[in-house]
SELUMDREN-116944 format. One record per residue: residue in three letters; x, y, z of N, C-alpha, C in turn. Coordinates in steps of 0.2 Angstrom, whole numbers, padded with zeros to 4 digits, always signed. Example, Ala and Ser with C-alpha at 12.3 -4.5 7.8 and 13.67 -1.06 7.14 Angstrom:
BEGIN
ALA+0066-0028+0039+0062-0022+0039+0066-0016+0039/SER+0064-0011+0035+0068-0005+0036+0064+0000+0039/
END
This chain:
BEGIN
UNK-0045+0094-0151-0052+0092-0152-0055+0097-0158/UNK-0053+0105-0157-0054+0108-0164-0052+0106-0170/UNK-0047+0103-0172-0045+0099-0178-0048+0093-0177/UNK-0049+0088-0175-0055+0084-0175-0061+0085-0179/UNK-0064+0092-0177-0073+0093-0176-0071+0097-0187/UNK-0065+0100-0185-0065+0103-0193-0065+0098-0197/UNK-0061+0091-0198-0057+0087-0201-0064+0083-0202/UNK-0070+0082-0198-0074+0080-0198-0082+0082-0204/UNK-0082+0086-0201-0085+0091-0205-0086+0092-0212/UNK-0078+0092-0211-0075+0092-0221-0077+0086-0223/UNK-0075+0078-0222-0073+0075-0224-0082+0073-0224/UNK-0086+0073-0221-0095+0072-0224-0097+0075-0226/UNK-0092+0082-0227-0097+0088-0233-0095+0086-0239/UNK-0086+0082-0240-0083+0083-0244-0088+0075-0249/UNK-0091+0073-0245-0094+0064-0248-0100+0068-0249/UNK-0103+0072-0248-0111+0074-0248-0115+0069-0243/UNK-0114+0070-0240-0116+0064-0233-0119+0069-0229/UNK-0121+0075-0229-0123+0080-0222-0129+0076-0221/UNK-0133+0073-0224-0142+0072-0222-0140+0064-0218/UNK-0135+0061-0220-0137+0054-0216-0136+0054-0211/UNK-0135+0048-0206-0135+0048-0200-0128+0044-0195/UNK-0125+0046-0194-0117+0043-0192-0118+0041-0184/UNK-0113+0036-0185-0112+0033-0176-0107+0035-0175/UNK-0103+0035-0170-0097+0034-0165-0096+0032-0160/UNK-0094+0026-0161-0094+0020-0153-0087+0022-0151/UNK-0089+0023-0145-0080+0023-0142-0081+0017-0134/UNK-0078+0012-0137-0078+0004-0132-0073+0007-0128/UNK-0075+0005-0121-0071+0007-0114-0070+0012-0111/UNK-0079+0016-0115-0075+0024-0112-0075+0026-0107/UNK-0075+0023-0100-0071+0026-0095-0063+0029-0095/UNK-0061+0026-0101-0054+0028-0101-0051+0037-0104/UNK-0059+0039-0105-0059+0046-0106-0058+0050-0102/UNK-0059+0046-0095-0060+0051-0088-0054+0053-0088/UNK-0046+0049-0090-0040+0048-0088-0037+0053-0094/UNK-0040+0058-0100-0038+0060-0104-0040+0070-0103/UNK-0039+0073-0109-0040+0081-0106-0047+0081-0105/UNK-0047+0086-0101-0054+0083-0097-0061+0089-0102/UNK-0058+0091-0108-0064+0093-0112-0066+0088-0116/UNK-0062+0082-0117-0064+0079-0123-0073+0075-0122/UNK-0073+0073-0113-0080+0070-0113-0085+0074-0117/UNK-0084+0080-0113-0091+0083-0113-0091+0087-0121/UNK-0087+0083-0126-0086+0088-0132-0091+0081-0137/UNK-0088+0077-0135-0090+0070-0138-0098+0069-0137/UNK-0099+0073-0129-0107+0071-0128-0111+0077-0134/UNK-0108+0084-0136-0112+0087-0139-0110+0089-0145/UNK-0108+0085-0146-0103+0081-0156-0109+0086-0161/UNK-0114+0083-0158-0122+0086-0164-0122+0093-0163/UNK-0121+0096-0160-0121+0104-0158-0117+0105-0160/UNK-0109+0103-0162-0104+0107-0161-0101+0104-0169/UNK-0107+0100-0172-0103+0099-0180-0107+0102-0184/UNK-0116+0104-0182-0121+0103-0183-0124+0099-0189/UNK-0121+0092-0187-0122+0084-0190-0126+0082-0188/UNK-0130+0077-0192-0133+0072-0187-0132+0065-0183/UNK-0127+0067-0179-0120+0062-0176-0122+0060-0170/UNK-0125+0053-0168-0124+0050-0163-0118+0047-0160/UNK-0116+0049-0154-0113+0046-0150-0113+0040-0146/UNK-0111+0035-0147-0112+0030-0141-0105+0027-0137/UNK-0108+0030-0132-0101+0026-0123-0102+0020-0122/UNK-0099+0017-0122-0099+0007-0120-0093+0008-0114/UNK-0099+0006-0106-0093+0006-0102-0095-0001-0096/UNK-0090-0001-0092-0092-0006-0088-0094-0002-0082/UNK-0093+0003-0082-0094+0006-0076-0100+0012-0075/UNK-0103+0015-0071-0111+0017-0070-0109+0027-0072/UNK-0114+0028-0076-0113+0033-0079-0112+0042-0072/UNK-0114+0038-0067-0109+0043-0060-0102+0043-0061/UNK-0100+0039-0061-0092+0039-0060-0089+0042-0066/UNK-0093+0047-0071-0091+0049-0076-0093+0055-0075/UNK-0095+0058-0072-0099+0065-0071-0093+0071-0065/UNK-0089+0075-0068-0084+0077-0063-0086+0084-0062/UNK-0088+0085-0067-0092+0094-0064-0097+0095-0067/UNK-0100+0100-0066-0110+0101-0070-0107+0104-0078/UNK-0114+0104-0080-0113+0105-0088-0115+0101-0092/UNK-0112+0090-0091-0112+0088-0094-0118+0089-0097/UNK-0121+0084-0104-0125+0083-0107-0128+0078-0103/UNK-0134+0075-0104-0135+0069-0098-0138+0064-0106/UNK-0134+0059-0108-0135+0054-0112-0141+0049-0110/UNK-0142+0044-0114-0147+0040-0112-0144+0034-0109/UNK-0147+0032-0103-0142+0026-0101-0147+0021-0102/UNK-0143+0015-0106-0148+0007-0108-0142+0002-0104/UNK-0146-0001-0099-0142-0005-0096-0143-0015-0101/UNK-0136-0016-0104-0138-0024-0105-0137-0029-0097/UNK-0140-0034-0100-0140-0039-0095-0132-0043-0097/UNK-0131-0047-0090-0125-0050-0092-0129-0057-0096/UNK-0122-0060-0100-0123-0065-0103-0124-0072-0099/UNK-0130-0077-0100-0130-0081-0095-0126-0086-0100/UNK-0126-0093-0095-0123-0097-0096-0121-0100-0103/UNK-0128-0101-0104-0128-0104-0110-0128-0100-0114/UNK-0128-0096-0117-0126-0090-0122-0118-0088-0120/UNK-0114-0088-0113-0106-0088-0114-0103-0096-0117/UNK-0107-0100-0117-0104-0106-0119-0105-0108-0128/UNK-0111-0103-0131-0113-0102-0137-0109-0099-0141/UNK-0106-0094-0136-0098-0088-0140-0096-0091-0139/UNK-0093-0095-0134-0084-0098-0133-0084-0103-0139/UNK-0089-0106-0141-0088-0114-0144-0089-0110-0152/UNK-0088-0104-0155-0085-0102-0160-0077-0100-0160/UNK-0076-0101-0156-0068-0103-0156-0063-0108-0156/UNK-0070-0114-0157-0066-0120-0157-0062-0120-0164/UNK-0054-0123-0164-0048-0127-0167-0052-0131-0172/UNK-0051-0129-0178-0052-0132-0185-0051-0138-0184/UNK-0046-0142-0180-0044-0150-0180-0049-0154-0175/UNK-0052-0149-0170-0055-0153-0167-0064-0151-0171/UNK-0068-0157-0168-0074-0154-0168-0079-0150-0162/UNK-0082-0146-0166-0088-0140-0162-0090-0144-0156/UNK-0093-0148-0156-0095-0151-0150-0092-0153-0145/UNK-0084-0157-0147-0078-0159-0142-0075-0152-0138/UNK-0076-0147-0141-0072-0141-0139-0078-0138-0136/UNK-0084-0139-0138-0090-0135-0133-0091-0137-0126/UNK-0091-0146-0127-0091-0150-0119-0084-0148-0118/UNK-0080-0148-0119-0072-0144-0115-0076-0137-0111/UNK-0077-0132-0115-0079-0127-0114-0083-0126-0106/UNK-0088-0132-0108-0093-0133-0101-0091-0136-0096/UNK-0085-0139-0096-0081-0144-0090-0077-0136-0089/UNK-0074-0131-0091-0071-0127-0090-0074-0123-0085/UNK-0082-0122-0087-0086-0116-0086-0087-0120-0077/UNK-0088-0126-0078-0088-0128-0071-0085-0127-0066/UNK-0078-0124-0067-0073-0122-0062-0073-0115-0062/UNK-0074-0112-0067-0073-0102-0067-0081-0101-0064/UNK-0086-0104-0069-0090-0097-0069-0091-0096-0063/UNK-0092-0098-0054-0094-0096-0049-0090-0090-0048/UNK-0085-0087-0049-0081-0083-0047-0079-0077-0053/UNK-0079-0082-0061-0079-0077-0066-0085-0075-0072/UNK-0086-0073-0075-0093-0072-0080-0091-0070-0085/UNK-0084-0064-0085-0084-0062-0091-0080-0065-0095/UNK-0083-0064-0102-0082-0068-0109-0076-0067-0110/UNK-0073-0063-0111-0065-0061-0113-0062-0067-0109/UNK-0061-0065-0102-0059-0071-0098-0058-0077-0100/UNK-0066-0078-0098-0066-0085-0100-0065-0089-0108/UNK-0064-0084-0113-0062-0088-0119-0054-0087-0119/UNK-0051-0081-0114-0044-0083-0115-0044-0090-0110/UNK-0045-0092-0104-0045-0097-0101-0046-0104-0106/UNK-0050-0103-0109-0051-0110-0114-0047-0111-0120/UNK-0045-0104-0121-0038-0107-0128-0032-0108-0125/UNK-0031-0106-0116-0026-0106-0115-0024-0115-0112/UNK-0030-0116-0112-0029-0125-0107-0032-0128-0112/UNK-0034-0126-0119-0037-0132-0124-0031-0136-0124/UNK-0026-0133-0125-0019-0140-0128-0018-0147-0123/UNK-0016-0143-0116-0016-0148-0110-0021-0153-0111/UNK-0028-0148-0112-0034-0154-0111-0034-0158-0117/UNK-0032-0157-0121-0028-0162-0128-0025-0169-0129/UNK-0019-0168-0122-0013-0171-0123-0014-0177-0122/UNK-0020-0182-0119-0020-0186-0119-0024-0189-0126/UNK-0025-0184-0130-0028-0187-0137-0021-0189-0142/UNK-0016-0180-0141-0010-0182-0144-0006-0190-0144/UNK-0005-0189-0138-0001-0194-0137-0005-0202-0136/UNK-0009-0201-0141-0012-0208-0142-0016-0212-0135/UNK-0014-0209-0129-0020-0214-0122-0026-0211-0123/UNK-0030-0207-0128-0037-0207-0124-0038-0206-0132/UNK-0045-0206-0132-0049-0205-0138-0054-0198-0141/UNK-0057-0196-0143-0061-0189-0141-0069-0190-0137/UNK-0069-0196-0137-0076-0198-0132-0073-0200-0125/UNK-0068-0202-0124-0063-0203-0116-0065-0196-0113/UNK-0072-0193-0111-0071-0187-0108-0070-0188-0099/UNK-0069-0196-0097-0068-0196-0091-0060-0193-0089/UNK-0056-0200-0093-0048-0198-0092-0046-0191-0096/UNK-0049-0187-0100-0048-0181-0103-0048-0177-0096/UNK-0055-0177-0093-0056-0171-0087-0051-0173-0083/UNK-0049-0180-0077-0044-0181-0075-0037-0177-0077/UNK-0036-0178-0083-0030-0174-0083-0029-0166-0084/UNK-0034-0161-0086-0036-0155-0086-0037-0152-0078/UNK-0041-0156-0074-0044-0154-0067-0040-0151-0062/UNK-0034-0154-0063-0028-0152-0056-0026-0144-0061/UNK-0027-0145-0066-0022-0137-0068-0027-0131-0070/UNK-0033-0133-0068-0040-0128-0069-0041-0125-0063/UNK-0041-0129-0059-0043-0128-0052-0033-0123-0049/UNK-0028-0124-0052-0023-0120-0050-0024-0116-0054/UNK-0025-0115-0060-0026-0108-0063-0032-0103-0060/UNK-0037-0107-0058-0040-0102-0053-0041-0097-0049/UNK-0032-0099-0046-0028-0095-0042-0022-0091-0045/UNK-0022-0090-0053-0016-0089-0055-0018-0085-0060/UNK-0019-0087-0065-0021-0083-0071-0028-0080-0072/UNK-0033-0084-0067-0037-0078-0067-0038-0069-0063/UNK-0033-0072-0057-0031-0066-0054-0024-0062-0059/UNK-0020-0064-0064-0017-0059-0068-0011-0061-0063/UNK-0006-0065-0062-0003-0064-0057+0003-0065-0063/UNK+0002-0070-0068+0005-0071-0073+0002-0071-0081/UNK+0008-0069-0086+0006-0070-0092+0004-0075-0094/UNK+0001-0077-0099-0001-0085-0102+0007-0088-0104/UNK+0010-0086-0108+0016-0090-0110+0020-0090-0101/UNK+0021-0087-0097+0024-0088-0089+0019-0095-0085/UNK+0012-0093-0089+0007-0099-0088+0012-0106-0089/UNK+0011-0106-0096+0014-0111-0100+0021-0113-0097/UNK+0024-0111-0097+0031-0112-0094+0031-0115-0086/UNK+0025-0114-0082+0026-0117-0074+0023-0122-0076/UNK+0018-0124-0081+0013-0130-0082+0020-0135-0085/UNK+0023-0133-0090+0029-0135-0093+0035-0139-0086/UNK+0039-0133-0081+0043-0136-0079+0038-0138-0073/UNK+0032-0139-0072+0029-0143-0066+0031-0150-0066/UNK+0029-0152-0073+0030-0160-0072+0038-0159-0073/UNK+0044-0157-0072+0052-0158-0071+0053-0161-0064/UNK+0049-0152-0062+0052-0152-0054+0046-0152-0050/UNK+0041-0155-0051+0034-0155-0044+0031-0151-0043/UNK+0030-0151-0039+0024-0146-0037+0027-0142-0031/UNK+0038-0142-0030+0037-0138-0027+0040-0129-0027/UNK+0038-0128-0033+0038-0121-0032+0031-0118-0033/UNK+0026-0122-0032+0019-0119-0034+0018-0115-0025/UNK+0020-0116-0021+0020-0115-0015+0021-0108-0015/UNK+0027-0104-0016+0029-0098-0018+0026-0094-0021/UNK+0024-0098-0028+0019-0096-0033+0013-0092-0029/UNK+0008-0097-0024+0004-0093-0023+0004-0090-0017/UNK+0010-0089-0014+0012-0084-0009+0011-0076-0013/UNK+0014-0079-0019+0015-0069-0023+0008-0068-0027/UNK+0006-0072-0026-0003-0071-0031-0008-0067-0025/UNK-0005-0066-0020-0010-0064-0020-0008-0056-0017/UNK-0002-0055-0017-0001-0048-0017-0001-0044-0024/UNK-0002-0050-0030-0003-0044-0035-0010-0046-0037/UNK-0014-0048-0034-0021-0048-0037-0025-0043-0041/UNK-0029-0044-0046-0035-0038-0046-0041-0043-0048/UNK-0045-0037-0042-0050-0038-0040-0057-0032-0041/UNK-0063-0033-0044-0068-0026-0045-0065-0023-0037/UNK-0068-0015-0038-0066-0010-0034-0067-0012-0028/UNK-0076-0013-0027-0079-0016-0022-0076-0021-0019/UNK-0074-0025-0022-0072-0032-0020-0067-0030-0016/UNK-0061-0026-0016-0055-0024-0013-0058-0019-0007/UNK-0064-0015-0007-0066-0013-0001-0067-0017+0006/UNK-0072-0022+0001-0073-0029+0006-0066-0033+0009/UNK-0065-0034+0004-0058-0035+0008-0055-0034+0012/UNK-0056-0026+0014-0051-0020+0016-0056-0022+0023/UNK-0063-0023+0022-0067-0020+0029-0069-0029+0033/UNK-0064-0035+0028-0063-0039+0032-0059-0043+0036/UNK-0053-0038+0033-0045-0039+0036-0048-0035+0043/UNK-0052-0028+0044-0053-0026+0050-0056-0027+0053/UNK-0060-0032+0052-0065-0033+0056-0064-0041+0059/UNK-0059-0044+0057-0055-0050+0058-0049-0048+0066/UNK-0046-0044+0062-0039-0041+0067-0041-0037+0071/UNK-0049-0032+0073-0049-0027+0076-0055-0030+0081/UNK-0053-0027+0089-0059-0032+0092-0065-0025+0091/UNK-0072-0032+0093-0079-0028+0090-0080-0021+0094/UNK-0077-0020+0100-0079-0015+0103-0073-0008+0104/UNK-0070-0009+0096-0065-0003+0094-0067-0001+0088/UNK-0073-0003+0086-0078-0003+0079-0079+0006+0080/UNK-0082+0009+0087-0084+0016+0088-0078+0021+0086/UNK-0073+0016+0088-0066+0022+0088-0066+0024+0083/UNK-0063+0017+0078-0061+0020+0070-0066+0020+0066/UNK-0073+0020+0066-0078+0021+0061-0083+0025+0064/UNK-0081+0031+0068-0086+0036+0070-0084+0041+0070/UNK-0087+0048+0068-0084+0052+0067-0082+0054+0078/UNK-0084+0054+0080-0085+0053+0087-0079+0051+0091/UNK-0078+0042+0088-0074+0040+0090-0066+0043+0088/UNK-0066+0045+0081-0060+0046+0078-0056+0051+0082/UNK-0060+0056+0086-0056+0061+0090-0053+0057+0096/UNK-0053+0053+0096-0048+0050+0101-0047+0049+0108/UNK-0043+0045+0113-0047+0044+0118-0042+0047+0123/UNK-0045+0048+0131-0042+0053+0134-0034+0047+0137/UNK-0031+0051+0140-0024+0049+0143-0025+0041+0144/UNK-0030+0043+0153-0032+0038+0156-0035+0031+0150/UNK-0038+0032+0147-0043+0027+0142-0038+0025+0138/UNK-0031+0027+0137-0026+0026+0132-0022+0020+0135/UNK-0021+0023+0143-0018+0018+0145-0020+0012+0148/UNK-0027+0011+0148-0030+0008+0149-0030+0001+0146/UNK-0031+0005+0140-0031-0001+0134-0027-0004+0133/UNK-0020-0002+0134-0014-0003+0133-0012-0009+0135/UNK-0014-0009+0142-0014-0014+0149-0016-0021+0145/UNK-0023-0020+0143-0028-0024+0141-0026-0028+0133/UNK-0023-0025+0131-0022-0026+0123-0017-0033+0122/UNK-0018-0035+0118-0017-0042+0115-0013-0041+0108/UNK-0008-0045+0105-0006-0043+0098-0011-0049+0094/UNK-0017-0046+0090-0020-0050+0083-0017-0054+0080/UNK-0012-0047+0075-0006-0054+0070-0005-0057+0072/UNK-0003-0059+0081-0001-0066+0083-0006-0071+0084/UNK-0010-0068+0085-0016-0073+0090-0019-0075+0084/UNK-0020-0071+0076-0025-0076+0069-0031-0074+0069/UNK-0034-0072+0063-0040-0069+0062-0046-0071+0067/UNK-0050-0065+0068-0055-0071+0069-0064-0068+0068/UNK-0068-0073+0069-0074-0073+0067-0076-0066+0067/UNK-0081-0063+0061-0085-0059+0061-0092-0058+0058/UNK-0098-0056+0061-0105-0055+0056-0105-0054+0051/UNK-0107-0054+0047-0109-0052+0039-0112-0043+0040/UNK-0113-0042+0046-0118-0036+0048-0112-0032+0051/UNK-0107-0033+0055-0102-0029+0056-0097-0029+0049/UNK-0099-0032+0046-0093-0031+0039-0095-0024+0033/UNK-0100-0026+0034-0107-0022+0029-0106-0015+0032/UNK-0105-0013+0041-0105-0007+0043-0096-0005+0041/UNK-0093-0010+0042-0086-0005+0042-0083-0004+0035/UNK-0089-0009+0030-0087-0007+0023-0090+0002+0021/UNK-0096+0001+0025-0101+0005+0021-0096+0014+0025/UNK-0092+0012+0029-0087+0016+0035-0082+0020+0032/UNK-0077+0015+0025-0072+0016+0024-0074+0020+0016/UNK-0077+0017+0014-0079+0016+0007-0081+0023+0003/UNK-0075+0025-0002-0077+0032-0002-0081+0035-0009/UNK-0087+0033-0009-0092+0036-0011-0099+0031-0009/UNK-0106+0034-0010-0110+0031-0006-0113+0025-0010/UNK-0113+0020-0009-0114+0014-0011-0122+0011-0010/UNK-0126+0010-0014-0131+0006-0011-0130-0001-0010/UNK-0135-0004-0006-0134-0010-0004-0138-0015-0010/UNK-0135-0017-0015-0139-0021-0018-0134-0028-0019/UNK-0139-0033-0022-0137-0040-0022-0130-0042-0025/UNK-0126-0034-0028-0122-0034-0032-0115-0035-0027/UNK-0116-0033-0023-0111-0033-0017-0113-0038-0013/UNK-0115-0041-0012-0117-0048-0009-0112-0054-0011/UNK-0115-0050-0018-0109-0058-0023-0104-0059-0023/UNK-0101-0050-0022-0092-0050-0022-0089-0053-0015/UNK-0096-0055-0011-0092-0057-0004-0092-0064-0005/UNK-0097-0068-0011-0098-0075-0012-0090-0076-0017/UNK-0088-0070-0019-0083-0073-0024-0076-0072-0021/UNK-0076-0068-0016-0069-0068-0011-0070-0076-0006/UNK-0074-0077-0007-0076-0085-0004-0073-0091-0007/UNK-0076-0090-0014-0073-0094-0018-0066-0093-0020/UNK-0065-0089-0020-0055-0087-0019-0052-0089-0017/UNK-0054-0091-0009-0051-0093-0003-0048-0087+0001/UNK-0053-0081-0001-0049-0073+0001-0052-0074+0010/UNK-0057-0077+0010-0062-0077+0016-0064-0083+0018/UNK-0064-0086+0022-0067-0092+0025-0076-0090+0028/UNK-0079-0095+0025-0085-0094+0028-0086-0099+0033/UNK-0088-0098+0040-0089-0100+0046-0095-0104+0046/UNK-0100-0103+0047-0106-0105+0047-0108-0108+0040/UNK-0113-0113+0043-0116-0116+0036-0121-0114+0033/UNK-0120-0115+0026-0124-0112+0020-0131-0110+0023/UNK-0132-0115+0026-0140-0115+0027-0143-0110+0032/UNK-0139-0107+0036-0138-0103+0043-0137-0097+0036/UNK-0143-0093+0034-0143-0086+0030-0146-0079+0034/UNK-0146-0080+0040-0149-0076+0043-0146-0072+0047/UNK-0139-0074+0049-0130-0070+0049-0126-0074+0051/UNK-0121-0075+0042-0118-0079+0042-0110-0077+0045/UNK-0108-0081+0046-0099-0079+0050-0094-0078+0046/UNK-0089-0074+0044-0083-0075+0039-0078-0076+0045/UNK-0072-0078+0041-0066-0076+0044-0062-0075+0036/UNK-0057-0068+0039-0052-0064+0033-0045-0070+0032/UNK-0045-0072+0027-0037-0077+0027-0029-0073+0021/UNK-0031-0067+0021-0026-0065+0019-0022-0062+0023/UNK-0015-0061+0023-0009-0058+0025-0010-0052+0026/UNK-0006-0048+0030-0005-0042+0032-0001-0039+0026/UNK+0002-0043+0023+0004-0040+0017+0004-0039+0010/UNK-0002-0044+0009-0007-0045+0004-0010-0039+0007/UNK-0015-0038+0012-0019-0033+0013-0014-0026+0013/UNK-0010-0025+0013-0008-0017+0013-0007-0017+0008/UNK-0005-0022+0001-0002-0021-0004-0012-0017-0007/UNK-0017-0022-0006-0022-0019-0009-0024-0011-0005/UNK-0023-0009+0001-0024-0003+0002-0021+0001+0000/UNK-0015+0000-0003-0010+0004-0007-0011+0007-0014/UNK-0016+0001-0015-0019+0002-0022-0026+0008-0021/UNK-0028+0007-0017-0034+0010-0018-0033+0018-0010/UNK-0025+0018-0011-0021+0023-0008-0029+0025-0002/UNK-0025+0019+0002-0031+0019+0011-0025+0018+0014/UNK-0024+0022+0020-0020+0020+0025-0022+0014+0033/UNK-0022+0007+0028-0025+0004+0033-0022+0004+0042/UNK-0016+0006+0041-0013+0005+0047-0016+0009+0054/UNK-0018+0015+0051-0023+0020+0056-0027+0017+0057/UNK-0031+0012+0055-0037+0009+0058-0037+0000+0060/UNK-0028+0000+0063-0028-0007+0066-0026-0007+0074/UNK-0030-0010+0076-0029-0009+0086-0021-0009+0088/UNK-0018-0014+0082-0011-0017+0085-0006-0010+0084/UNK-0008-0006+0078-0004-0002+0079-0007+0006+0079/UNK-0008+0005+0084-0010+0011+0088-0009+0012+0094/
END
């Protein structure tokens, strides 16, 4: 960082540039936490330590706490933007339409795309890799002479069954695009049966926001564990353990889960074993609400009760025992200490 702040110094004295005014954007800087740990705090006091008139700018997706590891820091100005609405990510993607096709054919593409992701996905990157990735597909019917550019009925038709399976596959990361291309390829060879296994392993390599994996974590428990062992493992009360006789008690009484199948639980016991497990303190906002509307649309969770019943809605957890440890292994939780069955 000291040859840095000198090399610096030199090179705007050396232009006669001391009086203007300089930026430095550093895009995705969370990835600063993961590097020596002076460089943040050298970076937030750049103007002190050049005595330049140097702003710094941090662009991160993540909340300016989870950057803060010991006192000292500088405390920068936080500007929150808004996310991009609909029509404004459809006004980006459709500068990426193919010079052979026209703006408009590739825009209405665009919007028949958005119809399947955006409930689940938002982000722009995503979603313009998702649209150059299935433009060809959604083509082929023009290629090969059977439809025309205004056929957007038989056009959708033919796009629809591989949008709705990419759903499950390349938005979760499970596969590269050209491993994309190759199963979409030998699909039509050999059917549709190796897609079975395909999404057997999709869902042990998922990624999912942090939050979302917590959720997850506190509705595989709250599926598998019954409600009145909620005191045990989520108090500090209960954790000390139960005496001899209450040991063997329960033993008598106990059932195996994994065998018997998830089953129903509140939205209000979910919220307490998230809010239980969850290792920093989370406020409750609409933000975390959605991540449970998107593990919905995933098919992570089944919702029980109908839409209209908002007053406590019912889930059930529909992923595996080994789906679910592969994600508690990510976010290094030993789910096993907090499952009835093995205990």
């Amino acid at each position: 960082m000291t040859d840095f702040l000198r090399l610096l110094k030199h090179s705007i004295s050396a232009k006669e540039l001391t009086k203007e005014t300089f930026y430095i954007v550093l895009d995705k800087a969370e990835q600063l936490r993961d590097i020596e740990a002076n460089l943040l705090p050298a970076f937030l006091r750049l103007q002190e330590l050049t005595q330049l008139n140097i702003c710094v700018i941090l662009l991160s997706q993540i909340v300016w706490e989870k950057f803060q590891v010991g006192t000292g820091f500088y405390e920068p100005f936080v500007i929150h933007f808004p996310d991009y609405t609909k029509a404004e990510l459809l006004q980006i993607m459709a500068r990426d339409s193919p010079s052979s096709y026209p703006v408009e054919f590739f825009k209405a593409y665009c919007q028949l795309l958005m119809s399947v992701f955006y409930s689940v996905c938002r982000d722009l990157n995503e979603l313009r890799h998702l649209a150059l990735l299935h433009f060809p597909k959604y083509c082929e019917p023009i290629t090969s002479g059977e439809a025309q550019l205004t056929d957007s009925r038989k056009l959708w038709r033919n796009i629809e069954p591989h949008l709705k399976r990419a759903l499950h596959t390349v938005y979760l990361r499970e596969v590269s695009s050209t491993q994309w291309e190759n199963i979409l390829g030998q699909e039509t060879q050999t059917g549709n049966e190796n897609l079975g296994a395909l999404g057997i392993s999709v869902r042990s390599h998922m990624e999912l926001p942090f939050y979302a994996k917590y959720l997850l974590l506190s509705a595989y428990l709250a599926s598998y564990n019954p409600a009145h062992t909620d005191r045990r493992f989520f108090t500090k009360q209960g954790r000390r353990g139960l005496s001899n006789r209450a040991k063997a008690a329960a033993k008598k009484k106990k059932s195996n889960t994994q065998l018997t199948g998830p089953k129903n639980f509140q939205i209000d016991r979910l919220m307490a074993i998230f809010y239980s497990i969850v290792e920093d303190k989370v406020a409750p906002t609409a933000n975390i609400l959605c991540q449970i509307s998107s593990l919905v649309s995933l098919n992570l969770l089944a919702q029980i009760t109908a839409d209209d019943q908002i007053d406590c809605p019912k889930y059930k957890c529909l992923v595996s025992f080994n789906t679910i440890s592969e994600i508690a292994r990510q976010l290094e939780f030993d789910i096993v200490q907090y499952l009835y069955d093995f205990v």
